[in-house]
C-alpha positions in Angstrom: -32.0 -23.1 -5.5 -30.3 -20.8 -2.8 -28.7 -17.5 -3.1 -25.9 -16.5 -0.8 -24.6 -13.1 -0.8 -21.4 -13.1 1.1 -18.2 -11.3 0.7 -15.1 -13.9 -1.0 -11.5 -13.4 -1.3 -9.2 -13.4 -3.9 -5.7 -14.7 -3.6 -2.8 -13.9 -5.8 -3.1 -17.3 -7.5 -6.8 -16.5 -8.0 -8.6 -19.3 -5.5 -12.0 -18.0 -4.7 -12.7 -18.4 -0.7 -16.2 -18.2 0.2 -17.8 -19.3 3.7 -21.1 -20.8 3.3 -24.0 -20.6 5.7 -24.7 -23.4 7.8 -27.6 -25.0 6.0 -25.8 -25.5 3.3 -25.2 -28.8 2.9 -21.2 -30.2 2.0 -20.3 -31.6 -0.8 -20.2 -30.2 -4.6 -22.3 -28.0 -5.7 -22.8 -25.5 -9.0 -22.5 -22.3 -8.3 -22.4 -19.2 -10.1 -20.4 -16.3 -9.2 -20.7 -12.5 -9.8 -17.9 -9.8 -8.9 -19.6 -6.5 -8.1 -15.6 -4.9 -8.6 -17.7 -1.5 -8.0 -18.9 -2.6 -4.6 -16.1 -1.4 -1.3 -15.8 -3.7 1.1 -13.6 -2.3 4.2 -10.5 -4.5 4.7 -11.0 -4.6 8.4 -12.8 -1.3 10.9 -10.2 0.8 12.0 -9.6 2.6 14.8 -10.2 6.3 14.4 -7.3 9.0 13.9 -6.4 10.6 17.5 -4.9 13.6 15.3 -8.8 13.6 13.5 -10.4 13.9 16.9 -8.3 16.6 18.6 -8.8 18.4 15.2 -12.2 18.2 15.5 -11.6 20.0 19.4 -9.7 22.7 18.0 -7.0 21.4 19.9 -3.8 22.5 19.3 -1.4 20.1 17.2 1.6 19.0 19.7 5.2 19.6 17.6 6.0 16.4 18.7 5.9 13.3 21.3 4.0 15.3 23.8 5.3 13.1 26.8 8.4 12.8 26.0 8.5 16.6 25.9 6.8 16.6 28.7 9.4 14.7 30.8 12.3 16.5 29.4 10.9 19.8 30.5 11.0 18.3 34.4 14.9 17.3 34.1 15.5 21.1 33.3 
């Protein structure tokens, strides 16, 4: 007996995916399978929130697209 724990996805027709470890041999197997529906598992990592990070400098907020403002101010 082996126990993988692995993260599986769910499609809208409901076909489990699962990749199995290597040593696992192919073919059938039985398998019985548990849905921890309280457990969050991130989608993908993101990339962190520019606006988060100048917050966290006490930066001052831009009104807008700071270079296009930028460039407008030098055709004046």
């Amino acid at each position: 007996m082996l126990t993988i724990e692995a993260v599986a996805t769910i499609d809208a027709e409901g076909t489990l995916t699962l990749r199995a470890p290597r040593p696992v041999p192919a073919g059938r197997h039985r398998v019985v399978v548990i849905i921890d529906e309280a457990a969050e598992v991130p989608a993908t990592r993101r990339l962190p929130s520019l606006a988060d990070f100048r917050a966290n400098l006490s930066a001052t907020p831009s009104s807008g697209n700071a270079v296009l403002e930028a460039r407008e101010s030098e055709r004046l």
